[in-house]
TORGUMI-941225 format. One record per residue (C-alpha): residue in one letter; x, y, z. Coordinates in steps of 0.2 Angstrom, whole numbers, plus 5000, padded with zeros to 4 digits. Layout:
<pts>
aXYZ;...
</pts>
This chain:
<pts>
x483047824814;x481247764818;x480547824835;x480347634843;x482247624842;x482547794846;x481647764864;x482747604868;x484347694864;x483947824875;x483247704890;x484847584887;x486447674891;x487547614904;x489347674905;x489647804919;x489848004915;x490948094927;x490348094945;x489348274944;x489148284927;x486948274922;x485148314926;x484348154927;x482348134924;x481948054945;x480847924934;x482247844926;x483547834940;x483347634943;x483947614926;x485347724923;x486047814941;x485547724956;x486847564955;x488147714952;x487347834965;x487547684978;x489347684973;x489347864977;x488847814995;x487047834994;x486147735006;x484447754999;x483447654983;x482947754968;x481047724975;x481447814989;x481847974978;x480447974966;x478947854969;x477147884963;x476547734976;x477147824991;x477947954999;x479547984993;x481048134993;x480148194977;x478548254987;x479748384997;x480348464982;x479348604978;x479248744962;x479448914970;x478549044959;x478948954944;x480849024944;x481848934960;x481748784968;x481148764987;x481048595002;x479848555014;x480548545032;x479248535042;x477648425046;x476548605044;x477248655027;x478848745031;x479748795017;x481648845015;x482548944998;x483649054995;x483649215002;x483849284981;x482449174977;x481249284990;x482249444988;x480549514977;x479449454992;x480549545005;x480849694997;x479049714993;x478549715012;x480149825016;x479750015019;x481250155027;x480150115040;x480049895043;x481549895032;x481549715031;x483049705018;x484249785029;x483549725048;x482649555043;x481049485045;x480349365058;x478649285060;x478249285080;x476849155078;x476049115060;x474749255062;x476349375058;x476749295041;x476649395027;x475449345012;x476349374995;x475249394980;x475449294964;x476749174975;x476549004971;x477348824976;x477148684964;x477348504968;x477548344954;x476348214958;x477048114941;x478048104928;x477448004913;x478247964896;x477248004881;x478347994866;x477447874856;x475847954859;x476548124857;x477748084840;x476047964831;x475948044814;x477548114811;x478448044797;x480348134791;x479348204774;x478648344787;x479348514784;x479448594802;x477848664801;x476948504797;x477848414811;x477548544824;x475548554820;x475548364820;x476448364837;x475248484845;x473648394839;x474348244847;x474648354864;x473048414866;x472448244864;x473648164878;x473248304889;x471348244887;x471648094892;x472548084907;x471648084922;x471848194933;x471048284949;x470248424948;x471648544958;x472948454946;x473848514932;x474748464916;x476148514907;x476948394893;x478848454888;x480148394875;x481548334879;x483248294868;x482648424858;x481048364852;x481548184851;x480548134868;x479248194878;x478648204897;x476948234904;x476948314920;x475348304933;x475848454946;x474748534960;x475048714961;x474648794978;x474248974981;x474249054997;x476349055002;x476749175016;x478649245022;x478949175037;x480849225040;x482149295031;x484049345038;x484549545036;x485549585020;x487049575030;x486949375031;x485749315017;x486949425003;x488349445012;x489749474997;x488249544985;x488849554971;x490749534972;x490749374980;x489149344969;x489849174958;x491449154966;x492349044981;x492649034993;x490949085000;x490049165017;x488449215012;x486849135023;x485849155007;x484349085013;x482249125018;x480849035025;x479249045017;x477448925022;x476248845010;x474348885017;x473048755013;x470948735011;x470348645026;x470448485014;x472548505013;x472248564994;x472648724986;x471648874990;x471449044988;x472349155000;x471249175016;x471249185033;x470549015036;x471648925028;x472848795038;x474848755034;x474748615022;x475148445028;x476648375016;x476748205010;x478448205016;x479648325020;x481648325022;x482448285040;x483848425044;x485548325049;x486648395059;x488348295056;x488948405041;x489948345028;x491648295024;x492648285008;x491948144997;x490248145005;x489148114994;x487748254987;x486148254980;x485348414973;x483448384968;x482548534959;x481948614944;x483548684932;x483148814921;x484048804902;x485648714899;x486248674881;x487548534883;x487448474864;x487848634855;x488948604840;x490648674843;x490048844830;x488848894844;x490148894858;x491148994845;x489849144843;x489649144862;x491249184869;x491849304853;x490249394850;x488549364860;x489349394878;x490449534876;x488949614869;x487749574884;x489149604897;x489449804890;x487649844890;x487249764907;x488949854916;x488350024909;x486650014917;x487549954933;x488650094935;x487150204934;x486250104945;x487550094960;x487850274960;x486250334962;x485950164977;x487650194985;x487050394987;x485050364994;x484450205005;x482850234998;x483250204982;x484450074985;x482949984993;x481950034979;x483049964966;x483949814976;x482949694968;x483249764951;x485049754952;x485249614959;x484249544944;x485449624930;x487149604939;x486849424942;x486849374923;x488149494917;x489449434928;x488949264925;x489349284907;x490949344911;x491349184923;x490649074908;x491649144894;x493149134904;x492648944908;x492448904891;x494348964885;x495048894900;x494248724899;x494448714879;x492748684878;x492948764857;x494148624853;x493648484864;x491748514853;x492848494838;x493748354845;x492048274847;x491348314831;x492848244823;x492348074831;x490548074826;x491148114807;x492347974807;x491247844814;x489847904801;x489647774785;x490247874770;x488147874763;x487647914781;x486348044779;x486948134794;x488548184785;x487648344780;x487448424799;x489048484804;x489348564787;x487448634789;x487648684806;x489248814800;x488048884784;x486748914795;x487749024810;x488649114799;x487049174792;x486149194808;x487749294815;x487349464811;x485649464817;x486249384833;x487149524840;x485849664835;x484349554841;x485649544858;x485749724857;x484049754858;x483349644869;x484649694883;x484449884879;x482349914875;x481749754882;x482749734899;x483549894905;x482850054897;x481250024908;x480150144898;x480550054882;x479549914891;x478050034896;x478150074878;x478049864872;x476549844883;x475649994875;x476049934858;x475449774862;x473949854871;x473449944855;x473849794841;x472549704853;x471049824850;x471649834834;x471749644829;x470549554843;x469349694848;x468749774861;x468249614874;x470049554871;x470949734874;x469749764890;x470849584899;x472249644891;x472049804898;x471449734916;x473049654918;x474049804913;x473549904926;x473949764938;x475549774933;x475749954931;x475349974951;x476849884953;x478149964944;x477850134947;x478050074966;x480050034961;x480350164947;x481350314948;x481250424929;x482850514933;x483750344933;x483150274919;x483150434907;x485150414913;x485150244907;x484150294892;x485550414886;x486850294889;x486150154882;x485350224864;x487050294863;x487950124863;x486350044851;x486650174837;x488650144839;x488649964836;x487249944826;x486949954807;x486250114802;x484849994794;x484349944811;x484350124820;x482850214821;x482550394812;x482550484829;x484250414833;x485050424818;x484750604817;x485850644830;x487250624818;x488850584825;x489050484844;x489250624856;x488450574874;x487650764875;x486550754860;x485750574868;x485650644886;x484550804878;x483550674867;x483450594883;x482750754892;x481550784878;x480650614879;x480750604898;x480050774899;x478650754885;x477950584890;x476550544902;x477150354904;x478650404917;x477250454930;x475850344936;x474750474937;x474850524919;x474950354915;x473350294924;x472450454915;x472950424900;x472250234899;x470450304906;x469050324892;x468650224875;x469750134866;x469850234853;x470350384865;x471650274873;x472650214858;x472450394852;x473450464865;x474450314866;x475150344848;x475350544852;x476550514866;x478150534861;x479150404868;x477850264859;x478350364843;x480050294847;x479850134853;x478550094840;x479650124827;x481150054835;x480249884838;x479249894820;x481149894815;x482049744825;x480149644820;x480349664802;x482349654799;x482849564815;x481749454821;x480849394806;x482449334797;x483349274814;x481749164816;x481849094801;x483549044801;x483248984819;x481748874814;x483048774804;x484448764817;x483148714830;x482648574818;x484448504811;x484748514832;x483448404836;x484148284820;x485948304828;x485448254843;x484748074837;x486248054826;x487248054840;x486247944853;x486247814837;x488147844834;x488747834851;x487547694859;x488647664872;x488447824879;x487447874893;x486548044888;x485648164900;x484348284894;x484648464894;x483748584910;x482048634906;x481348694920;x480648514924;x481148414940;x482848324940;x484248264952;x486048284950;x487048214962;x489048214964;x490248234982;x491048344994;x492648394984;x493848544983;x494648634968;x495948704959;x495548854949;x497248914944;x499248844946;x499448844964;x497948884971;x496848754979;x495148764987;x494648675002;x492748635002;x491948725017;x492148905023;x491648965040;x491149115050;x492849135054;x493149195034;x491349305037;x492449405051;x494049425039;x492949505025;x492149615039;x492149805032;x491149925045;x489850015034;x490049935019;x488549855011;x489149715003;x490349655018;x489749715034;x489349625050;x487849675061;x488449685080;x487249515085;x488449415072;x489949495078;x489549465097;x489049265094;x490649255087;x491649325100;x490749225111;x491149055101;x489249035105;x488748915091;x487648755102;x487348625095;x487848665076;x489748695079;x490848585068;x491548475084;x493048415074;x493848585076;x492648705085;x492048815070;x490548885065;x490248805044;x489448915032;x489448855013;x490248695006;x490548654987;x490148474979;x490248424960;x488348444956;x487848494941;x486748634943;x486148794934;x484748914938;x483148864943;x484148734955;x484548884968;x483448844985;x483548654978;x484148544993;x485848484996;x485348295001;x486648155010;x486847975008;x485447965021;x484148065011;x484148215023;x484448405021;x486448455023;x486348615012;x485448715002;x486148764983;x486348944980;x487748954967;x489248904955;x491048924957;x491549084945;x492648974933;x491248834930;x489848934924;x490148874907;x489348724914;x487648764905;x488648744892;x489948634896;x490148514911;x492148504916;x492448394932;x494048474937;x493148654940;x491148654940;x490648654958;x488948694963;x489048804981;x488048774996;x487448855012;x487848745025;x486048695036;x487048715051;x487248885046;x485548905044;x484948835060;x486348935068;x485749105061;x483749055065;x483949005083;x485449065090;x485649255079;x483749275077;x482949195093;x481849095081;x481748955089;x480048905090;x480448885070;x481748765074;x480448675084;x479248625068;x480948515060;x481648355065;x483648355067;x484448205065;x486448115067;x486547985051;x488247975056;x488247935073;x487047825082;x487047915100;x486747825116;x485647955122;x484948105115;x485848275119;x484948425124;x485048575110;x485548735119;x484448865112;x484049045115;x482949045129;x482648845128;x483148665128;x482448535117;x482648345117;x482448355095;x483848235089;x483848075086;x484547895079;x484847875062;x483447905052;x482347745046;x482147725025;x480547785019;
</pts>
């Protein structure tokens, strides 16, 4: 199909999906969303949402270090995410002694806010479409190599010339799997300083059993302000810089929602692969996720005993696990999602379609038959390169000390000295870091557990020497291999670590290749390059490419349908409503929780579901002002709607019909996970932390009012006669006011 046509197929459909159901690029809304987002009840214009003209909901959405999603709610460059999204930022300010994971952390005037290095916020200034520029050259006689070379030429070149400021940047990426591309002009700010985070108690209230499930009370929020030059653009972190002056930031309302309300989530979703063939979804549920779940629950049962005995160490690692448990239990929720929802035999189903419409000499007759060659012989090299990547490249930690010093000496050896000297620089950057959150017992614990379950279910041909000569799988001969390496190596102690990097090169890959836990991980990694890697590469190369044919074959096959590009870490809105759900036979879920159910999970000491005595004695008190629900006197917490949303979008706003902030995104419901995968209506809910809630816990819980202060609260609902007076801690305020004007 020749690229011209291609562009109009993709710019031209126009039946509805299901309410929910996308991640739509904000330049194209006009087209193909707003008539149906009006329908919704929306009461704004697509150009309100994304305008390059003039300020528009766009300019509030920020990137938060490159991983979450953040909003501006403030004239001086107040920022709101999720309390998950800064957890790295406030444990690394948390000592036993301002221990602010546990107690919190508020910002008294803006000279208390706390600078966080390498902590950046990224705004899209445009979004342009350079497909034809991008695809100019390419013909269907290119092998991928070819095509790929030919594309990044024409890149390089589009970058050149598009003008830009000098503080702007650019980043062009594919979308439909190669078939289109974007040009992004961002501007990246540098200086972004905590300004107010709720104790652990609140902001990961539930940890991790409540983590991807509803119903939900966790006030999983932070705030955090973007710091400006003197000229509003980016700076380096300094004293003398001023809170950056938005082009436009959200307005707070305080009406709440109701079932059927209508939602809007604008951020940046990570990954999502919603046009798999039904092969991949096969492979998932019976091989790559049960492996990935059994490694990860191994390390976390190491990890919670040592947190649950030690509150240093739990401080030390909270992040940590966090990070790991998150993921493996999303897996579990995902697999589940896909064998309840059918998602295997609705693919087939849809497959079955595409053939049968085919022409009998359709050229695209060969990619379903090819897809099923080419995982059966990715297959085996799937579950060891899973294997490895969980075990050495995530949760042994000195397996990765060991990938940075291989890395660190194939630079001297291939690029010289001037390249390993920057190499090295950054290394030791990082390396004051992680010894700051390392423990050696803990990981030599993993260690023993892991390489045990590695050389158990992985070919021989795959193990290396030093674990296959501990001869049959008993735990004690991997706990003293473990005790061995832990106690011989120089990488488990910053010290010995630092001292071993000082001097020449040639000294320092010297005792580099002498320690023995490089001699492991050397050879291990040598291994998976050379037989895993290398042929999983190759046979990936091809998938990827036969994708990206799929992918046009069924956008020219099914014209009438209305096809959204899969998440890529690029802005998008999702929108959807207010709605409950039924997850199993006779069970329904409503869609709010209050503070009510925060009281009924209450378990003194316990540190997933205790409640500080401030909390409790608000409660008692029914002392919630102005942000009470007033149709029944309760205190809301989260609410659930129909988005479709992945990670990236947590700390992305929850916006109303009115283009104001309601909520802020945090999570998914357990059983719609598989919603990366496959979008299901009836189950994939996207949850929320009520902005009531979060005004609540600010003013009323933390006394930080002045905060409150910076944001205008509004009533879209209601226009009031008069304005009434917010009771606050301490204050009174005459902030809200009518329904907000359209930009």
């Amino acid at each position: 199909m020749k690229k011209t046509v291609l562009l109009v197929v993709i710019s031209s459909f126009l039946i509805k999906s299901y309410a929910g159901e996308g991640m739509w690029l904000p330049l194209f809304l006009k087209s193909l969303n707003e008539a149906e987002m009006q329908e919704l009840g929306m009461k704004l214009s697509a150009e309100d949402i994304y305008s390059v003209n003039r300020g528009s909901l766009k300019d509030a959405i920020v990137h938060f270090g490159g991983f979450c999603t953040s909003e501006l709610i403030s004239p001086d460059g107040l920022m709101l995410t999720n309390h998950h999204c800064g957890y790295g930022q406030i444990q690394s300010h948390s000592s036993l002694t301002n221990n602010y994971l546990k107690d919190g952390f508020w910002a008294k005037t803006r000279q208390d806010e706390l600078r966080n290095e390498g902590l950046t916020a990224t705004m899209i200034n445009e979004i342009v479409d350079v497909t034809i520029q991008a695809l100019e050259g390419v013909t269907d006689k290119m092998n991928l190599k070819e095509r790929q070379a030919q594309i990044d030429k024409n890149l390089e070149a589009i970058k050149n010339s598009l003008i830009r400021a000098d503080h702007q940047d650019i980043a062009i990426r594919p979308f439909f799997h190669g078939n289109q591309y974007f040009a992004f002009l961002t501007t990246t700010y540098r200086d972004v300083r905590l300004v107010g985070a709720p104790p652990e108690s609140i902001g990961k209230f539930g940890a991790d059993t409540d983590n991807w499930v509803w119903p939900r009370h966790t006030g999983d929020f932070s705030l955090f302000r973007i710091y400006a030059g003197p000229d509003n653009m980016p700076a380096d972190p300094a004293d003398e810089n001023i809170p950056y002056k938005p082009k436009h930031f959200l307005p707070i309302s305080l009406d709440g929602v109701d079932t059927d309300d209508f939602t809007m989530v604008f951020g940046f979703p990570g990954r999502t692969q919603e046009y798999l063939p039904s092969q991949a979804l096969e492979e998932i549920v019976s091989d790559l996720n049960p492996t990935k779940i059994n490694i990860r629950e191994k390390a976390l049962n190491i990890l919670d005993k040592y947190m649950r005995k030690d509150e240093a160490t739990r401080i030390k690692y909270a992040s940590k696990f966090a990070r790991i448990a998150n993921y493996w239990k999303k897996w579990i929720g995902e697999s589940q999602g896909l064998v309840k929802s059918k998602a295997i035999d609705k693919k087939k189903q849809f497959e079955k379609e595409f053939t049968d419409l085919l022409p009998k000499n359709s050229s695209y007759r060969h990619i379903l038959p090819e897809f099923d060659q080419l995982y059966k012989e990715r297959a085996p090299y799937a579950i060891v390169r899973d294997n490895y990547n969980e075990i050495a490249g995530r949760n042994i930690e000195l397996m990765r000390l060991v990938g940075i010093s291989v890395r660190l000496a194939s630079t001297f050896e291939n690029n010289g000295a001037e390249a390993y000297e920057g190499y090295k620089s950054r290394v030791l950057g990082f390396l004051e870091n992680f010894y700051k959150d390392y423990d050696p017992a803990i990981d030599q614990e993993i260690f023993a557990a892991l390489t045990d379950h590695y050389a158990q279910n992985v070919s021989d041909r795959y193990v290396p020497s030093e674990l296959k000569s501990l001869g049959s799988h008993v735990p004690k001969n991997y706990s003293m291999l473990a005790e061995d390496i832990y106690g011989a190596t120089s990488m488990t102690s910053r010290e010995k670590m630092m001292a071993m990097l000082e001097g020449s090169p040639e000294e320092v890959i010297a005792r580099i290749k002498a320690d023995p836990a490089y001699k492991l991980g050397a050879e291990w990694k040598a291994i998976y390059d050379k037989e895993v890697q290398e042929p999983y590469n190759a046979i990936n190369h091809k998938m990827d490419s036969l994708q990206r044919i799929y992918m046009a074959a069924l956008m020219e096959t099914f014209p009438e349908r209305r096809f959204y590009p899969d998440a890529n870490s690029t802005l998008r809105v999702t929108y959807g409503q207010v709605k409950g759900y039924q997850p199993t036979d006779a069970v329904n879920y409503s869609p709010v929780t209050y503070l009510d159910g925060v009281i009924e999970k209450y378990k003194p000491g316990d540190y997933e579901f205790d409640v500080d005595a401030k909390l409790l004695e608000l409660y008692h008190k029914k002392d919630y002002g102005d942000y009470v629900d007033k149709k029944n006197g309760k205190l809301p917490v989260c609410f659930i709607g129909t988005n479709h949303t992945t990670g990236g979008n947590s700390g992305s706003p929850a916006i109303d019909a009115y283009g104001n902030l309601i909520g802020l995104n945090f999570d998914r419901a357990w059983e719609g996970t598989m919603s990366d995968l496959n979008y299901d209506p009836t189950i994939c809910r996207n949850i929320m932390v009520d902005v009531r809630y979060i005004l609540f816990v600010v003013d009323k819980y933390a006394g930080a009012g002045h905060l409150i202060d910076e944001m205008k609260l509004v009533r879209p609902k209601i226009r009031l006669k008069k304005k009434p007076k917010i009771q606050r801690a301490g204050r009174e305020t005459n902030k809200l006011g009518e329904q907000p004007r359209k930009r």
